[in-house]
Every structure is written in C-alpha cells, then in structure tokens.
C-alpha positions, -999 to 999 in steps of 0.1 A, spaced: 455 231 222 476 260 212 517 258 195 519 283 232 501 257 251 530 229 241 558 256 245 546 258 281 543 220 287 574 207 270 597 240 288 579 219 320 590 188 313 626 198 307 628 226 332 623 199 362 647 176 351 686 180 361 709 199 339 729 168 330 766 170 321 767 143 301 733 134 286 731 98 276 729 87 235 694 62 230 708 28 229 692 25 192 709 51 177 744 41 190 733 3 172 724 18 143 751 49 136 780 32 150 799 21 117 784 45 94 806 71 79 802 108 94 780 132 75 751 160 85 723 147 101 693 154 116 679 152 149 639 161 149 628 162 192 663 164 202 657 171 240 682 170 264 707 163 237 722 134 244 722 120 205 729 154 188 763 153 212 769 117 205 772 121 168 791 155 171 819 136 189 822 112 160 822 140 133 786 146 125 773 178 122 739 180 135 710 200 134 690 194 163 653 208 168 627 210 192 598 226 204 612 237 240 633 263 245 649 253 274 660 223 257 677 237 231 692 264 252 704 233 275 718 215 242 736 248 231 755 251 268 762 218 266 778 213 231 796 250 238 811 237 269 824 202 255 839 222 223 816 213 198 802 246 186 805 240 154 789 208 154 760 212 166 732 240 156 703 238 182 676 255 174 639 262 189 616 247 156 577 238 161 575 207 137 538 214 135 543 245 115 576 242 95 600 216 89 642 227 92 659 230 55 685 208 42 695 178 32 707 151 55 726 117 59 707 106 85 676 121 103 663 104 142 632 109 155 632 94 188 605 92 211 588 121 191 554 112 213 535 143 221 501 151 237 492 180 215 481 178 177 514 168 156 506 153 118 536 128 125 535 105 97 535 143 78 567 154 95 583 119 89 575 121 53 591 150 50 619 137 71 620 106 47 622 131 15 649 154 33 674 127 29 707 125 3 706 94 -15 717 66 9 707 83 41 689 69 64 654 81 83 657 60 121 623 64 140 621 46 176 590 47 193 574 37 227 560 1 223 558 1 265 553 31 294 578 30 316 570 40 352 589 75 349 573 82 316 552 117 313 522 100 297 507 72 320 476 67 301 465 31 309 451 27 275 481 46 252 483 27 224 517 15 206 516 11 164 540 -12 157 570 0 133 554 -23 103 522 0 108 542 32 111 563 28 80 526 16 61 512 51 72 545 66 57 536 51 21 567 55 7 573 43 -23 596 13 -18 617 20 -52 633 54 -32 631 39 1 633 8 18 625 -3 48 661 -22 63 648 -26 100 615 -29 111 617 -46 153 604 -45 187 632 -55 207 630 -53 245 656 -35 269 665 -25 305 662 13 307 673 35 337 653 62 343 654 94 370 670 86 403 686 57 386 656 35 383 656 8 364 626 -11 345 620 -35 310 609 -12 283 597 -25 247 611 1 217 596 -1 184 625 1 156 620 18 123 653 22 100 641 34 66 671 41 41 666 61 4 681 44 -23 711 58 -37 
C-alpha cells in the first residue's frame, strides 16, 4: 500500500472522532515524565495530542509528528487555543520516509501500530540515537485489543517489550533498558466505555 493510501486511512480515523477540547495524556507517559526535569522532547504518532499538550503545560517543548493531517491540524488549534504556541510544533511527517531533526530529552512513541509497511524497530533506532545524553526513548505498545480499537484482527500478535528492545539491538554501553513491563489497566474508550487493557512498557534511557 501506498504513503497516499495511509494519508487517506489515518485522516479517516481521526476525522470521525470528536474534536476534543481536552485530549487526555496516556496514563504511561504521565508515570514516567512526571518528576523529570523539562526539556525538548519528541512525540513520534502524536494523534489527537493529548501527550504533546501534557508536556507543553509543564514546560516541554515538543515536536509532535504524524502521518495525518487532520491530526496535526487538530493538535495546532488545540495548543493555539490553550496558549501554547510556542510549545508545541505539530507537523504532518511520514516516518516511513524521513525521520524529524534534532536532538531530544525524551522521545514517546505510543501506540505507533499501523496497518501499512512501517520499518519500526528502524524508526525507533533512530529515535533511540536522536537522544541527548540522559534522555530517555518511552515506547508503549498494545499487549491486548480493546473493543474500540481500529484493528480487531483475532490473531494480532503482541511482542512483548523484552522482544521489542532485542530487535532494537542497542548497544547496552549507550543505552539501557530501565523499564521493560506489561502492566494491566482500565481504559475508557469512545462513548465512555470502559474495558481491561494490557500495555507493553519499554523505557530505554542513553547514558550520559
């Protein structure tokens, strides 16, 4: 499938959900971030934006990509409207092709699950090697499908974050691994429907 072909499904996806004024943070970012001293960070699949706003409000400045237009336009109105311009740059990137430039204190890949070709471990390698010394790379995948989820497929199959990070080879002398979990939550999905969802955990942080 074509780089148009996932333009037009992932504009779909985020087209037919609401234009939420406050776009929720992912529980494992909060856990992880909160504490950690402000810097410029990274947000690779930022969607409806409800990270890239989070860690503008505590003094990040974020760059915050994704594939969808209407995403990013949505993030851009959003961070205008709560004052926060200047700290957050949402732009339209295709991580297939390019990777953004820069060096970051923390880069998050959430959820980056997608049914067209994408070299992940490629685009988290590089996400790993974008980092400052002491920044951190946070990767939280799907380990369950919840009942709203896009992709239903009944035989989907979850790596767990110990075989992610052993597809990443990196060397372990300029990054180590600090969290590598599958812990288990209640998640509230559209309509505000709620179900048990299992997230697979991968905190990766480059030596300093």
């Amino acid at each position: 499938m074509s780089a148009t072909d996932a333009v037009t499904f992932w504009d779909g996806v985020y087209a037919a959900r609401p234009a939420s004024d406050a776009p929720r943070p992912n529980v494992r970012l909060v856990e992880t971030v909160t504490g950690l001293s402000p810097g410029d960070a990274l947000d690779l699949g930022c969607g409806s934006g409800g990270d890239a706003l989070w860690l503008a409000r505590r003094g990040w400045r974020v760059t915050a990509v994704d594939v969808s237009g209407v995403a990013v336009e949505r993030l851009a109105e959003h961070a205008h409207v709560h004052g926060l311009d200047g700290r957050v740059d949402a732009v339209r990137h295709d991580l297939h092709a390019s990777f953004p430039e820069g060096r970051f204190d923390l880069v998050c890949a959430h959820y980056l699950h997608t049914p067209f070709g994408l070299d992940r471990a490629s685009v988290l390698r590089g996400a790993a090697r974008a980092l400052r010394p002491g920044g951190r790379l946070l990767v939280v995948d799907h380990g369950s499908t919840a009942p709203w989820s896009w992709d239903q497929d009944p035989d989907a199959r979850f790596p767990a974050p110990g075989d992610v990070a052993a597809e990443l080879a990196l060397d372990p002398v300029t990054w180590r691994v600090e969290r590598a979990e599958a812990p288990r939550r209640t998640a509230t999905g559209p309509g505000g429907r709620t179900a048990e969802v299992v997230d697979h955990v991968l905190l990766v942080r480059r030596a300093d």
